[in-house]
N, C-alpha and C positions, 0 to 999 in steps of 0.2 A: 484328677482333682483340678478342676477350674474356678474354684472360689476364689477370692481375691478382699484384704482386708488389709485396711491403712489404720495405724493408732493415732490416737488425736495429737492433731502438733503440737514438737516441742523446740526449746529453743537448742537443742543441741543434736540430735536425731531427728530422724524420720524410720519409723520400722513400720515395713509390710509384708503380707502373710499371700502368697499366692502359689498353686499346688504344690504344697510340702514345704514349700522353703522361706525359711524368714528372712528377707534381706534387712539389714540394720544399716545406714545410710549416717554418717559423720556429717553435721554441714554448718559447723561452724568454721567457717571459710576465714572469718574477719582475724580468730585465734591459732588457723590452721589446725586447727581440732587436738590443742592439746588436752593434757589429759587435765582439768580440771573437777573441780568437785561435782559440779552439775551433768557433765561429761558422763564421769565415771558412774552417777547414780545412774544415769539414763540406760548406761548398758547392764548393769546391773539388774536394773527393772525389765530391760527386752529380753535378758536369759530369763529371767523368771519365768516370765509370760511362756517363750519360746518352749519349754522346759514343762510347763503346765498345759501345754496343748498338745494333743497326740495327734494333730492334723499336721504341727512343723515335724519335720523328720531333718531340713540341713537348716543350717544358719549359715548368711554369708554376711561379711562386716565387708562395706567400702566407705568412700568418701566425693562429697563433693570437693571442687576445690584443686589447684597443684598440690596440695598436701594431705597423703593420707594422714600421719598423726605428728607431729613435730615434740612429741615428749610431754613431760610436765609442765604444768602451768606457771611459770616463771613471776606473773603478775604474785599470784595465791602463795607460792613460796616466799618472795619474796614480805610478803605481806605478814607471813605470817598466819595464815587463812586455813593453810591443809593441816594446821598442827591444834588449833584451838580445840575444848570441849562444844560439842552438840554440831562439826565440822561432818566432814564428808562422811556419809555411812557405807561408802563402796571406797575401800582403799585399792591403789592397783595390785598390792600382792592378793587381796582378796578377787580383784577381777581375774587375776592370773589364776588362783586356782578352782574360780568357777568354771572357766574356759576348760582346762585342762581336766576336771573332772566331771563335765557334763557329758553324759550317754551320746548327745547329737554329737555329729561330726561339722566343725566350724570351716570353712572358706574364706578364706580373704582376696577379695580382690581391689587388690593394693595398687589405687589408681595414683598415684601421686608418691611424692619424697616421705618418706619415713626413715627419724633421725630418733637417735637417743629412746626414751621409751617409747616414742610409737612405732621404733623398728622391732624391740621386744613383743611389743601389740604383736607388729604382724607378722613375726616370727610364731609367733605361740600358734598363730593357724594351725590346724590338721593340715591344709593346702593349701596351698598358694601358689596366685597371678600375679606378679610386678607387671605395672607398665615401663615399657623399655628405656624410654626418657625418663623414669627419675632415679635421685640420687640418693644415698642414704649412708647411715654412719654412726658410729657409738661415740657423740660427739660432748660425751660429759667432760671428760677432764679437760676441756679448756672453757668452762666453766666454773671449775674449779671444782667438780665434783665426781664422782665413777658410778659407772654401767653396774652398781651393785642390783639392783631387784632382777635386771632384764638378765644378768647372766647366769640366773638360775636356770632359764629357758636358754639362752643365745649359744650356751657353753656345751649344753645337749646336742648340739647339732654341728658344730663349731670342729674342727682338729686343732691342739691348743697351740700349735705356732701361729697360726692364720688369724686363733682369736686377740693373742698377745697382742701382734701387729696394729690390728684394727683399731682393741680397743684402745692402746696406750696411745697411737697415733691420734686417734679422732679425726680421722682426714675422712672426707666424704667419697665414695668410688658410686658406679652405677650400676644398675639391675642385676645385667649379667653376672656382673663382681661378685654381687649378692646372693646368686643363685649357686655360683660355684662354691662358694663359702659354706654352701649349704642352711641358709637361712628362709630361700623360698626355692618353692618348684619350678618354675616356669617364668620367662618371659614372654610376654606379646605388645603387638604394637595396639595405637588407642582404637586402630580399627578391627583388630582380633581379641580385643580380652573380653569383649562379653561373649564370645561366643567358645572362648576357651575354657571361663569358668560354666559356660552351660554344658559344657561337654562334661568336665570333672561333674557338678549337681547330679549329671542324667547317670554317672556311676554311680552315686553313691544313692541315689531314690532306688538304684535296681538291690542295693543289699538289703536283708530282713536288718529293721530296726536294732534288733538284740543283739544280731550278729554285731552288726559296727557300732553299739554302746563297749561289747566282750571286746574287741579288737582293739579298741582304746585303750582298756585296761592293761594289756600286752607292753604295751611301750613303757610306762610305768611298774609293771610291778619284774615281768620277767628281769631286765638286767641286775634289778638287785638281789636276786637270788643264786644259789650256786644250783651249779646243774640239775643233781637229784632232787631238789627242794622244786625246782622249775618244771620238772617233767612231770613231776606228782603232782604239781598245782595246775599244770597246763593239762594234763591227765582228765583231772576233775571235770576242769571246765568243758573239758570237748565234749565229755559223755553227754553232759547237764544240756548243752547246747546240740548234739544230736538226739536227744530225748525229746527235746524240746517241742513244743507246736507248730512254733516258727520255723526249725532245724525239719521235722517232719512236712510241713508243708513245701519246705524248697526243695526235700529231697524227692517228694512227689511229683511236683511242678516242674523238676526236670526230667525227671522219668516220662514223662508225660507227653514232654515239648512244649510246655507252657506256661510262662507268663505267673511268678507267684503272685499270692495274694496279695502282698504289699509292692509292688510295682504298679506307679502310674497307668491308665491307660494312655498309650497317645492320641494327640486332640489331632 
């Protein structure tokens, strides 16, 4: 796939379509791309799209800028703006659970500082790049407020001494910090993360679609179940997914020595 497709500018993204993968591009630099109303529609709008095209298969979310997301919009809050009738039609717990429950598989590569909810943002990735140089932090309570939405997601990944710390401190730590804490995958520096995150894309364009929409569902549904209930449900699923077309052509394609139907060719 070497097509290539840019959506018409907007003032808060840029998202483009080029084989299989949507990049979604933050670039309001001036606000550090917090989460405001116009913000949140915009990505709201690119999952759709993303999500209605069966040429995208990843979505990666980065940002122009030192800052990938610097949280809420603090002007809008303050204003009074995110709370009005006929206000934002994309709230962030509704971004968080389109993320979280869409089939694709999301990427983040998290070029810049992510503080308060746009560490949630890029924590909620499938995967994730930090750049090595930035810093980031659950920096609500000394604003006088708490890490509530983002620790739906931050608490999942989190061991709860490490989170206590973090979040009651609000003190800022760097990438590494971040990756140990188990918030993202991976550091690189600013001359290795594009080609860190093309390495993570080029795995995930080699899984069948269906496989890694099924894969997804695993992290969510298995640990709230007890064992018997999880093997019985995990049971279902494998047959459904080795029956499958998708399931039946990967198993061919490697019998074969070759290349399934839905892997790229390389250019």
């Amino acid at each position: 796939m070497t097509d290539s497709t840019t959506a018409p500018p907007s003032d808060r993204t840029i998202v483009e379509i080029a084989g299989g993968v949507m990049t979604i591009t933050m670039i309001d630099e001036e606000n550090r791309n917090a989460l405001g109303a116009q913000l949140l529609a915009e990505l709201g709008a690119a999952i759709d799209r993303a999500e209605a095209d069966p040429a995208v298969r990843v979505v990666v979310l980065t940002n122009r800028g030192t800052t990938f997301c610097a949280g809420a919009n603090l002007k809008e809050q303050t204003s009074g703006a995110a709370g009005t009738p006929g206000g934002p039609t994309m709230t962030l717990p509704d971004l968080f659970v389109r993320i979280r429950n869409s089939p694709l598989p999301f990427v983040g590569k998290i070029n810049g500082h992510a503080v308060a909810g746009g560490l949630g943002l890029a924590a909620l990735m499938d995967i994730s790049v930090v750049l090595e140089t930035a810093k980031h932090g659950f920096t609500e309570v000394r604003i006088g407020v708490a890490p509530a939405i983002i620790s739906v997601v931050c608490l999942q990944k989190m061991r709860r001494g490490e989170a206590v710390s973090a979040m009651l401190r609000g003190n800022r730590f760097l990438a590494p910090e971040a990756v140990r804490l188990g918030l993202f995958n991976q550091v690189a520096s600013a001359d290795d993360i594009d080609a860190a995150v093309d390495e993570i894309v080029s795995d995930l364009l080699a899984g069948g679609p269906n496989a890694l929409a099924a894969t997804k569902t695993l992290f969510d549904q298995v640990p709230e179940m007890g064992m018997e209930e999880a093997l019985a449900w995990t049971g279902k699923l494998s047959g459904s997914l080795f029956k499958s077309v998708e399931g039946q052509e990967g198993m061919t394609a490697y019998l074969q020595k070759r290349p399934a139907s839905w892997v790229p060719e390389a250019e």
